[in-house]
C-alpha positions in Angstrom: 48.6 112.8 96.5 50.1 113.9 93.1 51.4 111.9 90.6 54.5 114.0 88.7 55.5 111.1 86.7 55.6 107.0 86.6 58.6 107.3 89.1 57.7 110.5 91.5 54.7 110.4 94.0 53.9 113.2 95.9 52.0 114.1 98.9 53.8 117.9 99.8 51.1 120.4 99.0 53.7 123.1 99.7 56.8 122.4 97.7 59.1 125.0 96.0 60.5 124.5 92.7 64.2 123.5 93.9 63.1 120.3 95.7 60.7 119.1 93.2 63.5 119.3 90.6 66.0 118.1 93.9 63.4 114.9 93.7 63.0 114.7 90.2 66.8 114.5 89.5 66.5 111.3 92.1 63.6 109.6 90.8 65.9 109.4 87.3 68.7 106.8 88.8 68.1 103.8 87.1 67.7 101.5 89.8 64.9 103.6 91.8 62.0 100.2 91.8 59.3 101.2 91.7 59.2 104.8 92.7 60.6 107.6 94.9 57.8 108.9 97.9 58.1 112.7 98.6 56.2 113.3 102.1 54.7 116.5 103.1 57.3 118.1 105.1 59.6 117.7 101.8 62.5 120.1 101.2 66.3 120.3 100.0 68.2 118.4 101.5 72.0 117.0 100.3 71.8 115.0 97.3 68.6 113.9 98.2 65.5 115.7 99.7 64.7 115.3 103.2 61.0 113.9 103.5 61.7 111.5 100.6 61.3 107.7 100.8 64.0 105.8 98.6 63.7 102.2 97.7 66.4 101.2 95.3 67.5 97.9 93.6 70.7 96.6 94.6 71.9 99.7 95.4 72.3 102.3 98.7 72.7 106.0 98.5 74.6 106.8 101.7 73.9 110.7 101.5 70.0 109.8 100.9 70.1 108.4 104.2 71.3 111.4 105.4 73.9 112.3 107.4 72.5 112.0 110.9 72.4 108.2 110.8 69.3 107.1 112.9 68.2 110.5 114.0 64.6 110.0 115.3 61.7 110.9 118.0 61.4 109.0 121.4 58.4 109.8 123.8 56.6 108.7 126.8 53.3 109.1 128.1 53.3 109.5 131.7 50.5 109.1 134.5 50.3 112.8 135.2 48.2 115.2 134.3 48.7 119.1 133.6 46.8 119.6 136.7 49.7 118.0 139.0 52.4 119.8 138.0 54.5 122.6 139.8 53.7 126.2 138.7 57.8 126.6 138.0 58.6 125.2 135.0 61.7 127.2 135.3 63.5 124.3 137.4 62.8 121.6 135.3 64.6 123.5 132.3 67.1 123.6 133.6 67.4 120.7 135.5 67.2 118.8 132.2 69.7 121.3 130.7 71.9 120.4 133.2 71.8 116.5 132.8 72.0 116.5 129.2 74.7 117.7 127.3 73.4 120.5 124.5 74.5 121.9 121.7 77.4 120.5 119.3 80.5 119.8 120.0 78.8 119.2 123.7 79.6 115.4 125.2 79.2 113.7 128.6 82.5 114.5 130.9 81.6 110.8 131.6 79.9 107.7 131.2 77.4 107.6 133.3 76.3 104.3 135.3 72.8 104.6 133.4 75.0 104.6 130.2 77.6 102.0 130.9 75.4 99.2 129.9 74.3 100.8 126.8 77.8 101.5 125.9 79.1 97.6 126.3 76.4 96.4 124.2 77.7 99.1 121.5 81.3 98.3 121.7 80.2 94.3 121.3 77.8 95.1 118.6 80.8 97.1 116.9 83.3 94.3 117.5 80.5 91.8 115.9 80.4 94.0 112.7 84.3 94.0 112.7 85.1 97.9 112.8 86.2 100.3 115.8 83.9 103.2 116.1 87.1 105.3 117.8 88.6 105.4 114.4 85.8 107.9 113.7 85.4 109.6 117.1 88.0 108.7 119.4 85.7 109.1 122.6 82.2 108.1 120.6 81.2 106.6 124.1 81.1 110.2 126.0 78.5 111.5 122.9 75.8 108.6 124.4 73.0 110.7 126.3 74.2 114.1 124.4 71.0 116.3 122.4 73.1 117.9 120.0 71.6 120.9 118.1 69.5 122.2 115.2 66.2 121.1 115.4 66.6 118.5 117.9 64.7 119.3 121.1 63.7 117.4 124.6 60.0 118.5 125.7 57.3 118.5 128.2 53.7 118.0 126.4 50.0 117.7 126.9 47.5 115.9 125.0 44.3 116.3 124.3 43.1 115.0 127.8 45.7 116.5 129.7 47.9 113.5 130.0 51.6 114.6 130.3 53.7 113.4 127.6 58.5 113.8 127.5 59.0 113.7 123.9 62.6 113.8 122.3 64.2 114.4 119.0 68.3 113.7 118.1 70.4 111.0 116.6 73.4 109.5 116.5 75.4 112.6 117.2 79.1 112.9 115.7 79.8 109.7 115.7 77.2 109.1 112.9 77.9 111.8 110.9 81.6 111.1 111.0 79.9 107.5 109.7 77.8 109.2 106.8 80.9 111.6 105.4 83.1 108.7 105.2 80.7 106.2 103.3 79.8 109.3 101.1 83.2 109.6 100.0 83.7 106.0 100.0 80.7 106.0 97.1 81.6 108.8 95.3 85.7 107.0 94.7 83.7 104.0 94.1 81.4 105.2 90.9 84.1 107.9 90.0 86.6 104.2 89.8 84.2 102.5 87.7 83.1 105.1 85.2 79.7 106.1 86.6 78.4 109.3 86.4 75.1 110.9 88.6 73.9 113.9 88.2 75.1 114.5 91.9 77.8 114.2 93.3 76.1 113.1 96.7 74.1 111.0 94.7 77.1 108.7 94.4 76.1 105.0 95.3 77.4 101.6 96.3 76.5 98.2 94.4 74.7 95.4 96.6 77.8 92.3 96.9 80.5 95.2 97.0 82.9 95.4 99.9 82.1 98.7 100.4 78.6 97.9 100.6 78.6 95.1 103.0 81.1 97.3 105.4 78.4 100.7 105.0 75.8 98.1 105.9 77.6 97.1 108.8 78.2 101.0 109.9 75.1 102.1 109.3 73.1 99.6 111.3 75.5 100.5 114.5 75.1 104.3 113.7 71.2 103.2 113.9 71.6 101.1 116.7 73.5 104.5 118.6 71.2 106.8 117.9 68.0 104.5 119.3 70.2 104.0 122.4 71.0 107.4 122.6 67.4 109.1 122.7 66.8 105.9 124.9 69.6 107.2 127.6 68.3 110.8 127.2 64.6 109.7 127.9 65.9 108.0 130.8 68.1 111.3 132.4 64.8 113.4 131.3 62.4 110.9 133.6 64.4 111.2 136.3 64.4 115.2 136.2 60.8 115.2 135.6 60.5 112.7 138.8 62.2 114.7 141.2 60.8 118.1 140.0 56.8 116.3 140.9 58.3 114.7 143.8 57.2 111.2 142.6 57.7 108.2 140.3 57.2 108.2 136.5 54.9 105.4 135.5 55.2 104.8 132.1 52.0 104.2 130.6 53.7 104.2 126.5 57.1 104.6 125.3 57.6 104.9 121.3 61.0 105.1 119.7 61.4 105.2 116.3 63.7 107.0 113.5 63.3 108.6 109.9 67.4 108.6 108.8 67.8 104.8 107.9 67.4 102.3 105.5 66.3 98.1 105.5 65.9 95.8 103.3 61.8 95.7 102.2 59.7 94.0 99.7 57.4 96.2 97.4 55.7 95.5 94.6 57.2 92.5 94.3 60.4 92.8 94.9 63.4 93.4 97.1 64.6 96.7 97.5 66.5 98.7 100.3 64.0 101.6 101.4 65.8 104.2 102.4 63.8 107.0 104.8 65.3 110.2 104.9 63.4 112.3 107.0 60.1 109.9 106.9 59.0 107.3 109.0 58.2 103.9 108.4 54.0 103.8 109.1 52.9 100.0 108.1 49.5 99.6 109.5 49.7 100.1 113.2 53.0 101.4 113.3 53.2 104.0 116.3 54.8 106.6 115.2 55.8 110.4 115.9 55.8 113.5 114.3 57.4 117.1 115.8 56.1 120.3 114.5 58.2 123.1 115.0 58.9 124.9 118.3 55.7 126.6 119.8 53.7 124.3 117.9 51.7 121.0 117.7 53.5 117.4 117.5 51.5 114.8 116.4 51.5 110.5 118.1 50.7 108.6 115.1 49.8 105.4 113.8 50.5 104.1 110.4 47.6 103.4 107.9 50.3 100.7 105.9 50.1 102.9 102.7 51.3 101.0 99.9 51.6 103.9 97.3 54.2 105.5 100.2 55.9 102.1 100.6 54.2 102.7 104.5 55.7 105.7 105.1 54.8 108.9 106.4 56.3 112.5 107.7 59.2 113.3 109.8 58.5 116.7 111.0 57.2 119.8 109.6 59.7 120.6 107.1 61.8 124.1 106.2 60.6 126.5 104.4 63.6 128.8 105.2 67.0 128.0 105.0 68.6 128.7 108.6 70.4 131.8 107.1 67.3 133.0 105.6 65.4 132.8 109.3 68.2 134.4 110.9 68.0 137.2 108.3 63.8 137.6 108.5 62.9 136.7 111.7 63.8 138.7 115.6 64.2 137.2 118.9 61.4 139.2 120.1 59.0 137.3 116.9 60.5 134.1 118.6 59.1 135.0 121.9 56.2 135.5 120.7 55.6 132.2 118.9 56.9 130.8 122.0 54.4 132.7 124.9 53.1 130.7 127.0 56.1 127.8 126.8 59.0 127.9 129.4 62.4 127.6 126.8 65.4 129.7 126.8 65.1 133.0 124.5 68.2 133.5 122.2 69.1 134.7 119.6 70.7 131.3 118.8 67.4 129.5 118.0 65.9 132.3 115.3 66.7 129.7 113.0 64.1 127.2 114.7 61.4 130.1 114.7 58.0 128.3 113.9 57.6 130.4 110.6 60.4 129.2 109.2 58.6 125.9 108.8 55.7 124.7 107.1 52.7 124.8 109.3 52.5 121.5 110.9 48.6 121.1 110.5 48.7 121.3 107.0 52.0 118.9 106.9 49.4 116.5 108.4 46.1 117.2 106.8 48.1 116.1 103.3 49.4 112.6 104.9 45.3 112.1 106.2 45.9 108.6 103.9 49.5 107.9 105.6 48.7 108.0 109.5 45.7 108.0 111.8 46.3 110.8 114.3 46.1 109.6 118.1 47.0 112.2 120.3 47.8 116.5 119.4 50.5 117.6 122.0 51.0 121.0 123.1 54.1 121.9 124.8 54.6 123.2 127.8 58.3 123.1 128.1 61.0 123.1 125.4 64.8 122.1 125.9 67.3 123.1 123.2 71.3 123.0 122.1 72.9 126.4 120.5 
């Protein structure tokens, strides 16, 4: 841990110059109570840096939520072992890439009976909070069960002991993003209307008591709300591949779902703030939690040590150290394949961007949040789903 001033804590022991100054700029809002948490996977992000914990005073930054409302990890540890599975992992690939939609842009044709229920409960919880989500995304229902793209992934992994672990990372798809661009412009009218200037414009903030707080609020806890159903649906497709391809049932023997895009209401140091986590997880003590390395690399099940210096929060992920036009630039498909022996995905060109070196090594990620989380269980994949 590394103190950089009264208002900036940081635990990244690989952090280039532009997101400490990216941080920096944050910690400086007035209302930041009583300081901003970089993680280790920190890096630039939009306004704010992703692996940053927020808490503000009356006050939400809708861009240092980020833009993928609720985005998190799902897994489940099932009762197999390594030893038990088919030799083709081929099938399963693509049996899962055939259930789930990939890749942006990519939606269900429709809604499927395992998705129906899911769907009422969001168009009640969106009728409770007094908005339509179709004036976003006119068909927001069909993006329920969908991956997406970018770093968001569906896996087969092994622990430790064998044990077979489906883990999952997305979020809440267009619909949320739609969500975060709106309330970002909504904030940036709102200062820009009552004379305040930040030093970024996606910095731009809404006031606690504020119509336009109260309806983000609203939004955002929906967006959240999508996104935990969504990897929830996915899981549930990806169980049901994984089933048929062993030729048996899928006991669940753990299920963890949690997200690092959000923000709540907390009380630190004495007082209320709204914590915003963007790219972090919230790790109180005994939290489960879940963090991804890269592709061809370790992820990490977790449980929070209740931190209080990281207002109980720990890593997201491993965290860029290369733009994705900078990866496509230094890195080859046939580097990619490399990283990747051993794990059945599908080589292209398109995930260069997602090559493990253009990440921070996962290990070191979490040797520096050792006083965040209690590791308890390293996964290896074995199998790795992904959207262009």
């Amino acid at each position: 841990m590394e103190t950089i001033n009264s208002k900036l804590i940081n635990w990244a022991s690989i952090l280039d110059e532009k997101t400490r100054e990216q941080a920096l700029t944050t910690a400086r809002l007035p209302f930041i109570y009583p300081h901003l948490a970089l993680m280790p996977d920190a890096h630039l992000g939009k306004g704010a840096t992703v692996g940053s914990v927020i808490p503000t005073l009356n006050a939400v930054i809708p861009a240092a939520v980020g833009v993928d409302i609720g985005c998190g990890m799902i897994a489940v540890r099932t009762q197999y072992s390594v030893k038990d599975l088919p030799h083709d992992r081929r099938k399963l690939r693509e049996g899962i890439e055939r259930e789930v939609p990939l890749s942006a842009g990519h939606n269900n044709r429709t809604i499927l009976p395992t998705a129906a229920p899911r769907v009422a409960e969001l168009k009640r919880l969106a009728a409770k909070a007094g908005f339509d989500p179709a004036q976003y995304v006119a068909k927001w229902d069909l993006q329920l069960g969908s991956l997406g793209s970018g770093n968001h992934f569906i896996e087969v992994c092994a622990d430790e002991d064998d044990a077979v672990w489906l883990f999952l990372h997305s979020g809440s798809r267009g619909i949320g993003n739609k969500i975060a661009q709106h309330h970002i412009g909504v904030a940036q009218r709102y200062i820009q209307k009552k004379g305040i200037r930040v030093p970024d414009a996606d910095l731009a903030y809404l006031e606690e008591g504020t119509s336009e707080f109260t309806r983000y609020i609203a939004e955002l806890r929906w967006a959240q709300h999508f996104a935990l159903l969504n990897r929830e649906e996915m899981m549930d497709r990806v169980i049901g591949q994984f089933s048929h391809w062993v030729a048996g049932p899928v006991k669940e023997r753990e299920r963890i779902n949690c997200h690092h895009n959000f923000t709540q209401q907390e009380t630190h140091y004495g007082k209320s703030v709204w914590v915003s986590r963007k790219g972090a997880i919230k790790a109180e003590r005994g939290d489960p939690g879940l963090i991804p390395g890269s592709m061809g690399t370790a992820s990490y099940v977790v449980e929070g040590l209740g931190n209080k210096v990281s207002l109980n929060s720990s890593p997201h992920g491993a965290g860029r150290e290369y733009s994705r036009n900078a990866a496509r630039k230094t890195f080859s498909l046939e580097e990619l394949k490399a990283a990747m022996r051993g794990i059945e995905f599908r080589a292209s060109e398109a995930f260069i961007d997602e090559i493990p070196a253009a990440y921070k090594p996962i290990d070191q990620v979490m040797s520096d949040a050792a006083d965040l989380v209690t590791v308890r269980h390293k996964l290896r994949q074995l199998v790795n789903v992904k959207g262009n």
